[in-house]
Backbone as numpy.savetxt, mean C-alpha at the origin, in Angstrom:
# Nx Ny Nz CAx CAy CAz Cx Cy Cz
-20.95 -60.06 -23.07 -20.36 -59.00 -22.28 -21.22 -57.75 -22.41
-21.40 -57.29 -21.38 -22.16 -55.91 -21.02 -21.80 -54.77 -21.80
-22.26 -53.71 -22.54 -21.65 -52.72 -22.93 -21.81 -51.59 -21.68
-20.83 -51.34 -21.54 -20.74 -49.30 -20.71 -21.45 -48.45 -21.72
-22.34 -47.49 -21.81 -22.29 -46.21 -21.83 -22.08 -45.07 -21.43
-21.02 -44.37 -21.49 -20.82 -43.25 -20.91 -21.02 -41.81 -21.71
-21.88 -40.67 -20.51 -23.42 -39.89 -21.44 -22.43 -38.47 -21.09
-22.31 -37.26 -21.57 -21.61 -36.06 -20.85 -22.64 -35.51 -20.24
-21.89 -35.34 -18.87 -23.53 -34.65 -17.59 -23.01 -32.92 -18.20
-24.04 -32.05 -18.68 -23.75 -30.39 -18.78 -24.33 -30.14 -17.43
-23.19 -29.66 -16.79 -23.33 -28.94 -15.78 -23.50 -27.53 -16.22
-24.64 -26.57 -15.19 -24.77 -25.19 -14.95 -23.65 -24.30 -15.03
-22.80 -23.52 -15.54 -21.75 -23.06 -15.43 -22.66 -21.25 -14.61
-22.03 -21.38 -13.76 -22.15 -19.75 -12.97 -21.73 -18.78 -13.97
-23.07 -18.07 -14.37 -22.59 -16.51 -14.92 -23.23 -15.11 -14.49
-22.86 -14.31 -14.55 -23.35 -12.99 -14.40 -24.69 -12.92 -15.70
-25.03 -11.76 -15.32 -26.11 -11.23 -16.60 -25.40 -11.17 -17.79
-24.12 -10.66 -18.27 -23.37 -10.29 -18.71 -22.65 -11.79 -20.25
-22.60 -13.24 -19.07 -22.32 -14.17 -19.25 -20.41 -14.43 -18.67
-20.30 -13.35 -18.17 -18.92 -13.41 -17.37 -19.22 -14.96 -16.05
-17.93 -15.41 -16.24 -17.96 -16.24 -14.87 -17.98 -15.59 -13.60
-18.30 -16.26 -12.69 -18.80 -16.14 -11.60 -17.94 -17.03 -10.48
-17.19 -16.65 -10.10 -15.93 -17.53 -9.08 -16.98 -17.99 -8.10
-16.93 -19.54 -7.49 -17.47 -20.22 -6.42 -16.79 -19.35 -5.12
-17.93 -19.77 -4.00 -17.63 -18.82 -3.14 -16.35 -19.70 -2.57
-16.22 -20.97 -2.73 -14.75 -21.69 -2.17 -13.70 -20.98 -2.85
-14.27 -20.34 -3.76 -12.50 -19.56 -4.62 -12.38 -18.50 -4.09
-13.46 -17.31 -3.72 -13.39 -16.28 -2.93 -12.69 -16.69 -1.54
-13.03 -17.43 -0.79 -12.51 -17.42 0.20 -11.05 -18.33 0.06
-10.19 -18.22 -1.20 -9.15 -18.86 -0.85 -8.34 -17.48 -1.31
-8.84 -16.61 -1.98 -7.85 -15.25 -2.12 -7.21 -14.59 -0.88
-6.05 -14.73 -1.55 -5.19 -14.38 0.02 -5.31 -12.37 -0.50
-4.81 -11.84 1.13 -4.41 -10.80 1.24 -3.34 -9.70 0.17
-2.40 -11.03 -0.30 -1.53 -10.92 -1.30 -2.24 -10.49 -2.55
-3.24 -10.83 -2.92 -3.92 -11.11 -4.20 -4.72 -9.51 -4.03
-5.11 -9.21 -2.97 -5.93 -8.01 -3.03 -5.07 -6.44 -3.14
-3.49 -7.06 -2.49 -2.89 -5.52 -2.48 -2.17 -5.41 -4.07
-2.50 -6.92 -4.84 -1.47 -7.26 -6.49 -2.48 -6.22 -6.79
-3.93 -6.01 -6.51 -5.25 -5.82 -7.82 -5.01 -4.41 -7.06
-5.21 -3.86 -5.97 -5.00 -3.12 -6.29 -4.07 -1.82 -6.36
-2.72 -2.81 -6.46 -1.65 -1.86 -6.73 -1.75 -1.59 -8.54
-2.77 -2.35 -9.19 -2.96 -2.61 -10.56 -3.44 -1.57 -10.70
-4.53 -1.65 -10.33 -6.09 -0.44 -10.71 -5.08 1.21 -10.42
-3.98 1.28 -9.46 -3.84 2.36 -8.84 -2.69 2.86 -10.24
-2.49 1.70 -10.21 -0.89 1.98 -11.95 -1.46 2.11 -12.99
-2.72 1.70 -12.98 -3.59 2.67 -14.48 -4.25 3.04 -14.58
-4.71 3.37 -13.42 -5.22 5.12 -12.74 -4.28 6.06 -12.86
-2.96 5.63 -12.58 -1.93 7.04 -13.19 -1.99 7.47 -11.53
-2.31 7.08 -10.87 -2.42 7.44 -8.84 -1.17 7.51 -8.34
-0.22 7.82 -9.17 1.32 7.98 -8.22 1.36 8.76 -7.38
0.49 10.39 -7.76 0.68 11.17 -6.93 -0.18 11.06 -5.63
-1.41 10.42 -5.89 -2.30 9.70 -4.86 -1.25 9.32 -3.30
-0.65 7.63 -4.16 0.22 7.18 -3.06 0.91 7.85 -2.63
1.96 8.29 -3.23 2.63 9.19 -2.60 2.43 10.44 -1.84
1.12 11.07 -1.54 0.72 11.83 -0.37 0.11 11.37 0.07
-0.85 9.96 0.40 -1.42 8.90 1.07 0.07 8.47 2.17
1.62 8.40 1.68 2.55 7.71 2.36 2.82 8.61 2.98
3.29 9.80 2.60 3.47 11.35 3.01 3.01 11.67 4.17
1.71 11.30 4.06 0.78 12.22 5.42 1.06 10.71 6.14
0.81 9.51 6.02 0.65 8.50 6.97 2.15 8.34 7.52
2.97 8.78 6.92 4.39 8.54 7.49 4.81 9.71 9.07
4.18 10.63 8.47 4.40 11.74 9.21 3.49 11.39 10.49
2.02 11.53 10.39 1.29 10.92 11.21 2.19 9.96 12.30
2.28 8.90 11.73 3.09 8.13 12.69 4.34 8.26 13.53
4.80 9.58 12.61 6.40 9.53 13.47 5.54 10.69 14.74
4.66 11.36 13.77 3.83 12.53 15.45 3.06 11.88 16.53
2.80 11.16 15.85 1.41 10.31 16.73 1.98 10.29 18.70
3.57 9.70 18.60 3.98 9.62 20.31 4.42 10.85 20.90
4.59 11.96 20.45 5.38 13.11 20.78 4.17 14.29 20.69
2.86 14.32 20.23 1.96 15.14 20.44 2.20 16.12 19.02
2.80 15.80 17.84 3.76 16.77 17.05 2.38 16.93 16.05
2.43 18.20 15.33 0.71 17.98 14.72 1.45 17.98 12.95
1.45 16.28 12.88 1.58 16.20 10.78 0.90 16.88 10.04
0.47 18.52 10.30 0.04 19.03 9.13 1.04 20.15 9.40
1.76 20.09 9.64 3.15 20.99 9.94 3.84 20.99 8.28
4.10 22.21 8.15 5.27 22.21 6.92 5.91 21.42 7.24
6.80 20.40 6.23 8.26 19.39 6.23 9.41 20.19 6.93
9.41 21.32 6.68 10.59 21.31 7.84 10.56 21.58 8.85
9.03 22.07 9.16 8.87 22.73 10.71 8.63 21.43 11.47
8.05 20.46 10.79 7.92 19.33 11.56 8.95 18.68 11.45
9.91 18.61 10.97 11.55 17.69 11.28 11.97 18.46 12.46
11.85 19.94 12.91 12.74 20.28 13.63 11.96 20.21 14.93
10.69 19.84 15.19 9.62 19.65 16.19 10.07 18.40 16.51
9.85 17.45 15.43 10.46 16.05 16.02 11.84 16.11 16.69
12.63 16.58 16.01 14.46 16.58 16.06 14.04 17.45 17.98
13.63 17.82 18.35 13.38 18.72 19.74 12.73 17.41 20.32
12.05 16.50 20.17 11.31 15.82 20.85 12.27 14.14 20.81
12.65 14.29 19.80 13.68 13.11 19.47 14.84 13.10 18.60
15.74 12.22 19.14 17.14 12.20 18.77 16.96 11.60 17.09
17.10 12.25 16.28 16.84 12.00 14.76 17.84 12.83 13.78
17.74 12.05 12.48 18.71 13.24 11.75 17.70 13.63 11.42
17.63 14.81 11.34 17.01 15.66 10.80 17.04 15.87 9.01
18.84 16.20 8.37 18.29 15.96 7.14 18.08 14.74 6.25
18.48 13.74 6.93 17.84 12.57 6.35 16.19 12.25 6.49
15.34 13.06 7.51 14.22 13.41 7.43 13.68 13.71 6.28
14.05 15.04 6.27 14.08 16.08 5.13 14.00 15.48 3.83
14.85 14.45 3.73 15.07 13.92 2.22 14.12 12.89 2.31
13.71 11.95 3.03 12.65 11.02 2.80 11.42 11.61 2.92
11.07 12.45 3.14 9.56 13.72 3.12 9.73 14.10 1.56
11.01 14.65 1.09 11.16 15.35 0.16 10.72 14.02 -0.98
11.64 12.78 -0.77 11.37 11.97 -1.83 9.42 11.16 -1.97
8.96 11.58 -0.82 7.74 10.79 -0.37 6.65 12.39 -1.26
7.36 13.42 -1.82 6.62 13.71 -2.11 6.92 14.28 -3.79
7.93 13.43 -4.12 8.42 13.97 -5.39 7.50 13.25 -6.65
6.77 14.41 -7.22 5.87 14.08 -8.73 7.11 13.48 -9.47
7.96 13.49 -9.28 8.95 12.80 -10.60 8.86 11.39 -10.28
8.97 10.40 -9.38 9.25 9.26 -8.87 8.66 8.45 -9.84
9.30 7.55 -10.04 8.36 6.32 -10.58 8.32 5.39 -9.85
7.73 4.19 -10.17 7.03 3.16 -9.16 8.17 2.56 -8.45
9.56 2.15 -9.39 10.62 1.53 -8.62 11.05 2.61 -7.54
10.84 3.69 -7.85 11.22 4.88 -6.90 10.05 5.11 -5.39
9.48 4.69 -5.88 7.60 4.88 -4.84 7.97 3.31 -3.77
8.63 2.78 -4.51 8.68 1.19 -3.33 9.91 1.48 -2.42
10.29 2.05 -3.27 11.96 2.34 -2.44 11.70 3.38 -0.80
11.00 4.50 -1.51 10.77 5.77 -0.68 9.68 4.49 0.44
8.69 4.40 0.25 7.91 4.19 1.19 8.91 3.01 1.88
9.44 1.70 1.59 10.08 0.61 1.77 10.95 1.84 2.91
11.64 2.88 2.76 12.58 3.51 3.77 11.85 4.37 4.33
10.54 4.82 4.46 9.74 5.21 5.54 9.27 4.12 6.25
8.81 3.21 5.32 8.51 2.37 6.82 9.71 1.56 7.83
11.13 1.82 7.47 12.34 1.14 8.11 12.41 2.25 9.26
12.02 3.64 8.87 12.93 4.64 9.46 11.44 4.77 10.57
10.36 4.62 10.17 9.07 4.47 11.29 9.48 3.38 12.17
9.64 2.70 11.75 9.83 1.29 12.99 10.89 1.48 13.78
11.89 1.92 13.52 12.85 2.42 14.08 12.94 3.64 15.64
11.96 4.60 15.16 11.04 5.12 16.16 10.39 4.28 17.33
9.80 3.37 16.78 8.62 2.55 17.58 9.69 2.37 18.70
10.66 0.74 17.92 11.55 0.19 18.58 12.98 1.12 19.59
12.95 2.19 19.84 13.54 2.92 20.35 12.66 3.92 21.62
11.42 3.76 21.14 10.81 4.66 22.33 9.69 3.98 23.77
């Protein structure tokens, strides 16, 4: 009877200069969209960037509710609620309070998903109405 030998093939393992791995480009292209907003909602939470997002949501929220009505988002918060409230049927201080919370240094992150999560309900809401 024949003997088998079986030999271990060392394959090349991909590294940087460093000796870090090196992801195949088949793994790059299987990272979803999901994976890029996880990393960098990461980098932004220990960066300490709360106050970042939160006037990144601030100005883009506003932006959007001006964008159809000609209204200019660098308006003080209340001069621009009552520009909109003239141009559209809105509460006004429920405005007020989601500006106010979109720009509060106290918030923490469960507070930052919440605020933006109800700017973007109360933006779409706009869309779908005009």
């Amino acid at each position: 009877m024949a003997e088998l030998t079986v030999q271990k093939a060392e394959l090349p393992v991909p590294t940087d200069k460093s000796g870090v791995l090196v992801p195949l480009r088949e793994e790059l292209a299987r990272r979803s969209s999901a994976e890029y907003v996880e990393s960098m909602a990461d980098l932004f939470q220990r960066g300490g960037k709360r106050d970042y997002i939160l006037k990144h949501y601030h100005s883009a929220f506003k932006r959007a509710l001006a964008r159809k009505d000609g209204i200019n988002p660098q308006l003080a918060d209340a001069e621009f609620a009552r520009e909109l409230s003239r141009a559209r049927d809105i509460n006004e201080p429920a405005l007020l309070a989601l500006l106010a919370r979109l720009r509060s240094a106290k918030a923490d992150e469960a507070e930052l998903v919440r605020a933006v999560s109800d700017a973007d309900t109360m933006a779409e809401g706009f869309v779908r109405r005009r």
